[in-house]
N, C-alpha and C positions, 0 to 999 in steps of 0.2 A: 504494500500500500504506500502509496507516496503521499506527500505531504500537500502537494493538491489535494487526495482525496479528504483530506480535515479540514482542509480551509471554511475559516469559518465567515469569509468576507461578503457570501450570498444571505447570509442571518442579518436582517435588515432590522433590528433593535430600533424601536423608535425613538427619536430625539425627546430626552423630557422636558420640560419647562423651566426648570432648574440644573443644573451641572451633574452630572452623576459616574459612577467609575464603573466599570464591570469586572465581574468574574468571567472565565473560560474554560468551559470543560469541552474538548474537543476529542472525538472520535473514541466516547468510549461505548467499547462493545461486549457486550457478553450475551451467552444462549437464554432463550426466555420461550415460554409456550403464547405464541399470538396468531392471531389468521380466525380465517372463519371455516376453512377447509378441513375434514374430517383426520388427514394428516397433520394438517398444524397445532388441532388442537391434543394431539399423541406424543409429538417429538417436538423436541425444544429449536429454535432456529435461531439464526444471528441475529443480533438487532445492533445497530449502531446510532449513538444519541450524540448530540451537540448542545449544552446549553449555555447560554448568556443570562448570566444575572447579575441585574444592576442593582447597585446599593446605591446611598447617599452620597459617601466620601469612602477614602483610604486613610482618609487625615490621621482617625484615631491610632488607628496599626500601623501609619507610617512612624507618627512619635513612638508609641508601646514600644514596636516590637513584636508585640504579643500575639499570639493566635487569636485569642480570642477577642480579639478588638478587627473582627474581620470574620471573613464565610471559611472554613477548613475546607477545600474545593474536596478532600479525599471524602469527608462525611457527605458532602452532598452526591458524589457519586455510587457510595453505597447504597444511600438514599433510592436515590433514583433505579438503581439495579434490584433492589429488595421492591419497589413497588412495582416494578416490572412483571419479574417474578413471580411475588406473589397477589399478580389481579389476573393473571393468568386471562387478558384480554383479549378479544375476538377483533377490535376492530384500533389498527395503531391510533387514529383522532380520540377513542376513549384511553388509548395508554399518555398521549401527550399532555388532555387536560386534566384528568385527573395526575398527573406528576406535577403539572404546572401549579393547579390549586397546591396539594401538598407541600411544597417547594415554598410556594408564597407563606402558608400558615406556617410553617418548622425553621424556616431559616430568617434572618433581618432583612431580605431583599423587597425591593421596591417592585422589581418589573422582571419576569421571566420570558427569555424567547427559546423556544424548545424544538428542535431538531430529532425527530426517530424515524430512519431508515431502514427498513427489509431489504440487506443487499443481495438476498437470492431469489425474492418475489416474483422477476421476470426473466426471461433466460434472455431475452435482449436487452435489458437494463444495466445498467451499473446497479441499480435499488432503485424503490421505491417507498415514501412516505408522507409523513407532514412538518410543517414547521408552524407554530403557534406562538404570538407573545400573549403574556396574560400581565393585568400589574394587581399591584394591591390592595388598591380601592378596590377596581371592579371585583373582586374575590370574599373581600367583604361583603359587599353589598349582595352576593349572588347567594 
């Protein structure tokens, strides 16, 4: 896999109103049971996720230091791998937004833009999937 295939430059995160920094979790991948296919819902298949989450600032953890003045990118990818997992989803748009809500309630982020790709879903595809941003407000309010 080459470093094009992670680019994360087509994740068109919207501009906020105010300044904001992001996180980057690019190109991770592990087996997850998803599809609506009598196969898919048997054997686990690839799934490869991208996400962008934007916070406020870096400001704090740039003075700290500290981890926890900031998102542990490694928690939020387990995160996301364990709800993968375990929602054992039929259709990837139910795996994106329900990761996105979740994401938004368990971690400080303002605005999630979520990438999850089936890269064996078509035999003439690179993959195929979705890409969703969600923010905070509207997750609230929903």
């Amino acid at each position: 896999m080459t470093d094009a295939d992670h680019d994360l430059t087509p994740l068109n995160a919207p501009a906020s109103a105010s300044p904001a920094d992001r996180i980057l979790v690019q190109g991770l991948e592990f087996d997850t049971i998803i599809g609506i296919l009598p196969a898919e819902r048997e054997t686990p298949q690839p799934l490869r996720v991208d996400v962008v989450l934007e916070v406020h600032s870096f400001h704090e953890a740039v003075e700290s230091e500290h981890i926890d003045r900031t998102i542990d990118y490694a928690a939020v990818a387990r995160r996301i791998t364990e709800i993968a997992r375990e929602g054992r989803f039929q259709l990837v748009e139910t795996l994106a937004e329900t990761t996105c809500a979740r994401l938004l309630a368990e971690f400080p982020v303002r605005r999630v833009t979520l990438r999850a790709i089936k890269p064996h879903a078509l035999a003439d595809a690179a993959g195929v999937g979705v890409e969703i941003t969600r923010q905070a407000d509207a997750a609230e309010s929903a």
